[in-house]
C-alpha positions as CSV (number, residue, x, y, z in Angstrom):
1,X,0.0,0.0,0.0
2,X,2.4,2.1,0.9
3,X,4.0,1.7,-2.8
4,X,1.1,2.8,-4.7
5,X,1.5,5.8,-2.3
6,X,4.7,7.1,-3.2
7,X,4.1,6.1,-6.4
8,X,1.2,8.6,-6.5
9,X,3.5,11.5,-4.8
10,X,6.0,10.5,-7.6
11,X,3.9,10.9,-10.8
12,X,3.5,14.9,-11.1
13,X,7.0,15.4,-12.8
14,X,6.8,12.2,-14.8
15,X,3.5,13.2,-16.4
16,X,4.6,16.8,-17.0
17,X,8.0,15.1,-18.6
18,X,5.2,12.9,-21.1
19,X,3.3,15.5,-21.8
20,X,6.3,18.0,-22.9
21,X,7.5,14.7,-25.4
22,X,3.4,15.1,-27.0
23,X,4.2,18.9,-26.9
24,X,5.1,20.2,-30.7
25,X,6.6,23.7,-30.4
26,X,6.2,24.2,-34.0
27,X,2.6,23.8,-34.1
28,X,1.6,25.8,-30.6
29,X,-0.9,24.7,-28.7
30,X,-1.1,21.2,-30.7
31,X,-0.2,17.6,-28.6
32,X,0.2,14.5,-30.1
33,X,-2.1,11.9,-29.3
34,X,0.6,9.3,-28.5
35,X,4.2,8.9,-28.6
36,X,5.2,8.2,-31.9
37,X,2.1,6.2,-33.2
38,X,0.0,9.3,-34.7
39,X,-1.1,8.8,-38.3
40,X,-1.6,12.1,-39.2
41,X,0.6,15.1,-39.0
42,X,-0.5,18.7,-37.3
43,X,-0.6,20.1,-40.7
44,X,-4.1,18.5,-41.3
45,X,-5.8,20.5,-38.3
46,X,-6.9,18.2,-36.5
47,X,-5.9,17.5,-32.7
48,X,-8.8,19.2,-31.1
49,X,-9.4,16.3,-28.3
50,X,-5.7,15.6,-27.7
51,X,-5.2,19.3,-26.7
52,X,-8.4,19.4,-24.8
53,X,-7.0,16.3,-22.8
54,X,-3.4,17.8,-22.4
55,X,-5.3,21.0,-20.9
56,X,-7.2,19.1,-17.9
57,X,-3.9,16.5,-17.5
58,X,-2.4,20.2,-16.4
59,X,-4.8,21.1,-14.5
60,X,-5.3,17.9,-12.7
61,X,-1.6,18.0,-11.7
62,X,-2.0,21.6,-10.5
63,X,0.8,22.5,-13.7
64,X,-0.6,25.2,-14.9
65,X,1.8,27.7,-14.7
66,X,4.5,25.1,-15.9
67,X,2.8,25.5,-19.4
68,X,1.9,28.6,-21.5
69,X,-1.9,28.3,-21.0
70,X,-2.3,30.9,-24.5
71,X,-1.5,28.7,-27.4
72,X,-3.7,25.7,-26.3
73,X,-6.5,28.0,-25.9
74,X,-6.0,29.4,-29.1
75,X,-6.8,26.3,-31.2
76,X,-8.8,24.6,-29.2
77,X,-11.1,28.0,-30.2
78,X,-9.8,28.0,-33.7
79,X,-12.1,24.5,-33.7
80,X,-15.5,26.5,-33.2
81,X,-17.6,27.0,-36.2
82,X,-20.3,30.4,-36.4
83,X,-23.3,27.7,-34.5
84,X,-21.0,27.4,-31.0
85,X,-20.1,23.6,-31.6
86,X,-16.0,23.2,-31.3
87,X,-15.3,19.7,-32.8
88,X,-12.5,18.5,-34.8
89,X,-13.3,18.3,-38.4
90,X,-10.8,15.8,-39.2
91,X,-12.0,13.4,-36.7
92,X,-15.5,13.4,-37.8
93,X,-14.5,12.7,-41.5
94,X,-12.5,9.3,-40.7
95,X,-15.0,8.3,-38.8
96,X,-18.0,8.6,-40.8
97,X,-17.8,5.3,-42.8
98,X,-18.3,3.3,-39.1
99,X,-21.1,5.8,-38.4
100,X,-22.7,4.4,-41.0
101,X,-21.7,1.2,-40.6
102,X,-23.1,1.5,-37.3
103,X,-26.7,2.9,-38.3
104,X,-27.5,0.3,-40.5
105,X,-26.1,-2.7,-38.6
106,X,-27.9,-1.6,-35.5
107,X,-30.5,0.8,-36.8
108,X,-28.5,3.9,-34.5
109,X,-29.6,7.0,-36.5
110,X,-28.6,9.3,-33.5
111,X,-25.0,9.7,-34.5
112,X,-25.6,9.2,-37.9
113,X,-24.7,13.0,-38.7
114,X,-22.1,13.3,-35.6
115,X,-24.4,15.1,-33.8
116,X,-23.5,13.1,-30.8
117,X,-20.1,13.5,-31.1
118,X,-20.2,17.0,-31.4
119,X,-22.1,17.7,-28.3
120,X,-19.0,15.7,-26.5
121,X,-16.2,17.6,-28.1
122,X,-17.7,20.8,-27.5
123,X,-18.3,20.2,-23.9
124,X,-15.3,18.6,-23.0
125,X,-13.8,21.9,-24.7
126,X,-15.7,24.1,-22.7
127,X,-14.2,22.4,-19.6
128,X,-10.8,22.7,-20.9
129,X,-11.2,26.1,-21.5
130,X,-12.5,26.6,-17.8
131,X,-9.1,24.9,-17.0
132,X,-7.8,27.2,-18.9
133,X,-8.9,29.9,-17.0
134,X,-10.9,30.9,-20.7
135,X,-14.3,30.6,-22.4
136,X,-15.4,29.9,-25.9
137,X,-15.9,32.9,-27.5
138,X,-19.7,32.6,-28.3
139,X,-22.0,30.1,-26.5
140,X,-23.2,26.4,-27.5
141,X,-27.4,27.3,-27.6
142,X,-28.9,24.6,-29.6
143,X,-30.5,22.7,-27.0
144,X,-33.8,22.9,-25.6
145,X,-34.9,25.9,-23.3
146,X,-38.0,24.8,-22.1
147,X,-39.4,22.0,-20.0
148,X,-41.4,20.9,-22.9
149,X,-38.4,20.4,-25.1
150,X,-36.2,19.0,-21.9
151,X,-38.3,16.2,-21.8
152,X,-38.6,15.5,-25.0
153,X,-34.8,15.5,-25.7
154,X,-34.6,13.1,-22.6
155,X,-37.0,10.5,-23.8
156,X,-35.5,10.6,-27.3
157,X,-32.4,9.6,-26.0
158,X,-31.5,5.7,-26.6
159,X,-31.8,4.2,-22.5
160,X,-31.1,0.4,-23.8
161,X,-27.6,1.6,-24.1
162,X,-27.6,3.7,-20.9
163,X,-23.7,5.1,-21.6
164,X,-24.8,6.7,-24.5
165,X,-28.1,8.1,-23.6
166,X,-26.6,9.7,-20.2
167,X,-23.7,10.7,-21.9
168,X,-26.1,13.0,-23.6
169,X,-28.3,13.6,-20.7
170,X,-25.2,14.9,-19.5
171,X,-24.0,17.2,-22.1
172,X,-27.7,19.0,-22.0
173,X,-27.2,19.7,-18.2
174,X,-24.0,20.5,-19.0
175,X,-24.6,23.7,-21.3
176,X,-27.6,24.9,-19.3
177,X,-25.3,25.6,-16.2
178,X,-22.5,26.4,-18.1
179,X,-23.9,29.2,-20.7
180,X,-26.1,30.8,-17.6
181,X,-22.7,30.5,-15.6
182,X,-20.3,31.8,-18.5
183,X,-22.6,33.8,-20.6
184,X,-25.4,34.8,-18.5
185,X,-27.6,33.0,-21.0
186,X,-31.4,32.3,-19.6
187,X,-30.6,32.9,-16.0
188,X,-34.2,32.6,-15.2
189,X,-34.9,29.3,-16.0
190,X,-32.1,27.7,-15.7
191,X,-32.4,26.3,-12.0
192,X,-36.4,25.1,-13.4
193,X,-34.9,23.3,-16.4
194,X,-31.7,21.7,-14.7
195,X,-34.8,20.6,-12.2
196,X,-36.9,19.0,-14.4
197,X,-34.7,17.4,-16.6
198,X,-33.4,15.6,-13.2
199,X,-36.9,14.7,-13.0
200,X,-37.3,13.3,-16.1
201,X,-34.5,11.1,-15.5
202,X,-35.3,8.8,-13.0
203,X,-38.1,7.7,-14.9
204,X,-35.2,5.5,-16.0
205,X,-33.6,4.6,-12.2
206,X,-34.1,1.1,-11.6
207,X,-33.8,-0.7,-8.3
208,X,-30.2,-1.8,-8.5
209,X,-29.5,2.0,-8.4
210,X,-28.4,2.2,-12.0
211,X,-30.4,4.2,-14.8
212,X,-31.5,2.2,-17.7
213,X,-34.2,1.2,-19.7
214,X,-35.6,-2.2,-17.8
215,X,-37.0,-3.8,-20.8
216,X,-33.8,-5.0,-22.1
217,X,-30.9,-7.3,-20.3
218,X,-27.6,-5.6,-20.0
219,X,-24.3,-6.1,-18.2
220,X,-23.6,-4.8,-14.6
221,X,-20.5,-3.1,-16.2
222,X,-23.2,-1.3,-18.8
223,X,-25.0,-0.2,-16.2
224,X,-21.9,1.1,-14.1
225,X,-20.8,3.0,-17.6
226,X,-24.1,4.8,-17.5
227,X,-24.1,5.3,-13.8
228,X,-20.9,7.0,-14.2
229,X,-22.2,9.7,-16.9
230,X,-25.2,9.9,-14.3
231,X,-22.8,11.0,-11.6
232,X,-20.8,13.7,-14.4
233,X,-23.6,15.1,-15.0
234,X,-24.9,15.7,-11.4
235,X,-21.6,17.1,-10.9
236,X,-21.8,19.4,-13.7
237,X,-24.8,21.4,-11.9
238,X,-23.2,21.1,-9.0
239,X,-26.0,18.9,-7.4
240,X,-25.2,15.5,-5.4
241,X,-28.9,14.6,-4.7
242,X,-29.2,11.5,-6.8
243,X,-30.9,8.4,-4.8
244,X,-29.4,5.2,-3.5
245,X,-25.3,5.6,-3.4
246,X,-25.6,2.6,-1.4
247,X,-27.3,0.1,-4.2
248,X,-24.7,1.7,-6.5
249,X,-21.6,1.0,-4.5
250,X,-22.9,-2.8,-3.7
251,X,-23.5,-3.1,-7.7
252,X,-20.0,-1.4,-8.2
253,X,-18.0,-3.7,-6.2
254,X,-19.5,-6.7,-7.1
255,X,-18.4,-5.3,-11.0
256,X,-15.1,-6.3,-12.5
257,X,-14.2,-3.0,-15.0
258,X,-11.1,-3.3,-16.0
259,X,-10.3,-3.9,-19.8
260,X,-9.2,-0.5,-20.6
261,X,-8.9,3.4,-19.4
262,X,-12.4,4.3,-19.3
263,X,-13.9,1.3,-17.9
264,X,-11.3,1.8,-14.8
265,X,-12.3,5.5,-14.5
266,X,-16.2,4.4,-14.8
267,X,-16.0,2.1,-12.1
268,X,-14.2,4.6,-9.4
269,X,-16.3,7.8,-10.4
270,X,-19.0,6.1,-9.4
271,X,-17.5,4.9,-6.0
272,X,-15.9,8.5,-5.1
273,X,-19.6,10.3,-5.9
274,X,-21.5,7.7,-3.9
275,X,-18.8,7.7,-1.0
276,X,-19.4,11.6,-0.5
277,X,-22.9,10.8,0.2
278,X,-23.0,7.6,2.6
279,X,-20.5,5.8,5.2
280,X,-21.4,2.0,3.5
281,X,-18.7,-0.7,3.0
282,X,-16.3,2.1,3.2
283,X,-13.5,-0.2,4.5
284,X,-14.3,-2.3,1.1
285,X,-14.2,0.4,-1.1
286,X,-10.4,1.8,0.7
287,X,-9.6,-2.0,0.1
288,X,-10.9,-1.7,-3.6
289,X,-9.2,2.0,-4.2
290,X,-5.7,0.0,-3.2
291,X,-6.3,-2.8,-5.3
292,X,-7.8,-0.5,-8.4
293,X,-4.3,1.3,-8.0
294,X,-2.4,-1.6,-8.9
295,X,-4.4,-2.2,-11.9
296,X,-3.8,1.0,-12.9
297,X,0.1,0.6,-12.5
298,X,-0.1,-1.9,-15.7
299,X,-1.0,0.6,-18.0
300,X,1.6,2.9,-16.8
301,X,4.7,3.7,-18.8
302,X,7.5,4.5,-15.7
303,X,10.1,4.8,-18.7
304,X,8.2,7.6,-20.5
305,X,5.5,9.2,-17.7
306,X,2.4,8.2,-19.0
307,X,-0.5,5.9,-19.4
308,X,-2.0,4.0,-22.2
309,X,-5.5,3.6,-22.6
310,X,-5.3,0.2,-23.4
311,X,-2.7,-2.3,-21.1
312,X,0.4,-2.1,-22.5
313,X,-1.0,-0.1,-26.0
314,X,-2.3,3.4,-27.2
315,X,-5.4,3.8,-28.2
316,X,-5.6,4.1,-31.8
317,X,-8.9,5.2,-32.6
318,X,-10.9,7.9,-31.2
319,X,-14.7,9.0,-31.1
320,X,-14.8,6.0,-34.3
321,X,-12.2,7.7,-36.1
322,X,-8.4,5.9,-36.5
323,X,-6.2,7.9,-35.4
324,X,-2.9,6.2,-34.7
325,X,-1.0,2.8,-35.6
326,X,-1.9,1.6,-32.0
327,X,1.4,0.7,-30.9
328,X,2.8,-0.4,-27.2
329,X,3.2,3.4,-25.9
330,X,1.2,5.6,-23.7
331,X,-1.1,8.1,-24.8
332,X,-2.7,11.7,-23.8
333,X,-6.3,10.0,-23.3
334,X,-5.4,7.0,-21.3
335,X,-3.4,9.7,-19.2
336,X,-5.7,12.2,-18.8
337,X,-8.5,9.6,-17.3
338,X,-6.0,7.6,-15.2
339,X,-5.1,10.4,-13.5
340,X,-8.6,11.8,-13.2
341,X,-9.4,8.5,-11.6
342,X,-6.0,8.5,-9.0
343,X,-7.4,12.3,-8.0
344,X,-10.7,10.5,-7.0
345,X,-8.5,7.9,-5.4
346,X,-6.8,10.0,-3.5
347,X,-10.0,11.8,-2.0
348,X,-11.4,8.2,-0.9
349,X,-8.4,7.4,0.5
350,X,-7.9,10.9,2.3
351,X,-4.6,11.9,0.6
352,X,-5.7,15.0,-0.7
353,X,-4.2,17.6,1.3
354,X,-0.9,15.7,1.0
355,X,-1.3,15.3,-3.7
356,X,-2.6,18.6,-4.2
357,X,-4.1,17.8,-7.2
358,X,-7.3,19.3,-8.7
359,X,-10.5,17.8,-9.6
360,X,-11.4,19.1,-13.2
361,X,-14.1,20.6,-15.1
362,X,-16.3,18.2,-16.2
């Protein structure tokens, strides 16, 4: 135990050391996505979510002034069209033939034009911009502004595969708190909408603890996934008054998620938010903090800094796009959510006064 401590109090320098490899000084403000695996140079503008990721890794590690905070804000901006979205053009042309694929092999039209995807990159670059200590220069406003509409985008929303229909959920919570809090936007009715969609919500909580639709069978570690979008997006609004932590911590620790970087974050996202809210099996889920630890310590690179999103190999495709050869190196995205989930690690175990690392926008 005391290992995976001072490996925690050791990892600061060694991602900062990672992240200056990714750094490219001729292209300011862009990262590579891994070490040496990308497939596509800067010149082809793309990069958006590899930049975004760099951003919160510094933040996380409490780094900020140990990079210059201007150029990454410039292009993750220089992403954002005249409607508000910021997304990574690039990206969404590779991936469009396994959108397609995708709609007609399992009849998914809500991607089908990247809307989806969109919503995610331009969240997750509002949060990086917050980290940032920046804004987008105009607001994202196509969503819903009344309760009407809220509920209608809710129930639209696929809940047979409850990690992508909260994922959404989430990004509409997201942008109502975030344009009344960084644009003033509809300050009115805000608080009524961020309400009801909550609301609306647990039409799909189920007595396990877990939001889905009940009419289909899925996994435990499906339902933890969506639980964990659940939990973002209470946290976005800065609200913690979702029901039963305790039926969600039993289902998490009797879940194995561990086959690659977000399945390990899932799993402990859910634990940390449900541990702020009730004392159960908390000697279990110290215990299951220590041993989630050295699970994570096989994705980590020592010789290089940082993390691979999948054990022992980057990533190589991202939001259904390929994006690198996929080669045994770390990479900015398995980094960035490893640490997120040590931070939360740290807070269930009590070591946060001692890391001194930030939580991020989400």
């Amino acid at each position: 135990m005391n290992d995976n401590i001072d490996w925690i109090y050791s990892l600061k320098p060694e991602i900062i050391r990672f992240l200056s490899k990714l750094k490219r000084p001729d292209h300011p403000g862009f990262y590579s996505y891994s070490l040496s695996g990308d497939i596509y140079p800067p010149e082809a503008h793309w990069g958006l979510g590899n930049s975004v990721f760099a951003a919160k890794t510094y933040y996380m590690l409490n780094a900020m002034e140990e990079t210059e905070t201007a150029p990454i804000v410039k292009f993750i901006k220089s992403f954002q069209d005249k409607q508000g979205y910021i997304f990574d053009k690039k990206v969404e042309q590779l991936s469009r033939i396994r959108r397609i694929t995708d709609a007609l092999r399992r009849m998914k039209i809500n991607n089908l034009f990247n809307e989806q995807a969109r919503l995610g990159e331009t969240r997750q670059s509002y949060a990086a911009l917050r980290c940032l200590g920046s804004r987008p220069d105009i607001p994202f406003v196509n969503i819903p502004y009344t309760k009407k509409g809220v509920e209608e985008f809710i129930r639209s929303l696929n809940w047979r595969i409850p990690w992508e229909a909260a994922g959404v959920l989430n990004h509409l919570l997201f942008f109502l708190h975030n344009n009344r809090k960084l644009f003033h936007l509809h300050e009115d009715v805000s608080d009524d909408l961020i309400e009801h969609a909550l609301k609306v919500l647990n039409i799909y909580k189920q007595e396990d603890g877990a939001w889905y639709d009940p009419a289909v069978r899925i996994t435990d570690t499906l339902k933890v996934n969506g639980a964990m979008k659940v939990m973002i997006a209470y946290d976005s609004v800065e609200r913690s008054d979702f029901s039963h932590p305790e039926k969600l911590i039993d289902l998490c620790l009797s879940t194995l998620n561990d086959g690659h970087a977000c399945d390990n974050f899932n799993i402990i996202c859910v634990l940390y938010f449900c541990s702020l809210r009730t004392s159960h099996r908390t000697d279990e889920i110290r215990e299951f903090c220590f041993n989630r630890l050295d699970n994570y310590k096989k994705y980590y690179w020592p010789e290089h800094g940082g993390f691979s999103f999948f054990e022992r190999q980057a990533n190589d495709a991202y939001l259904g796009a390929r994006i690198t050869r996929g080669l045994n190196e770390p990479d900015v995205h398995g980094t960035s959510l490893f640490l997120w989930g040590i931070i939360l690690i740290t807070r269930m175990l009590g070591l946060e006064d001692k890391v001194k690392f930030n939580l991020p926008y989400t």
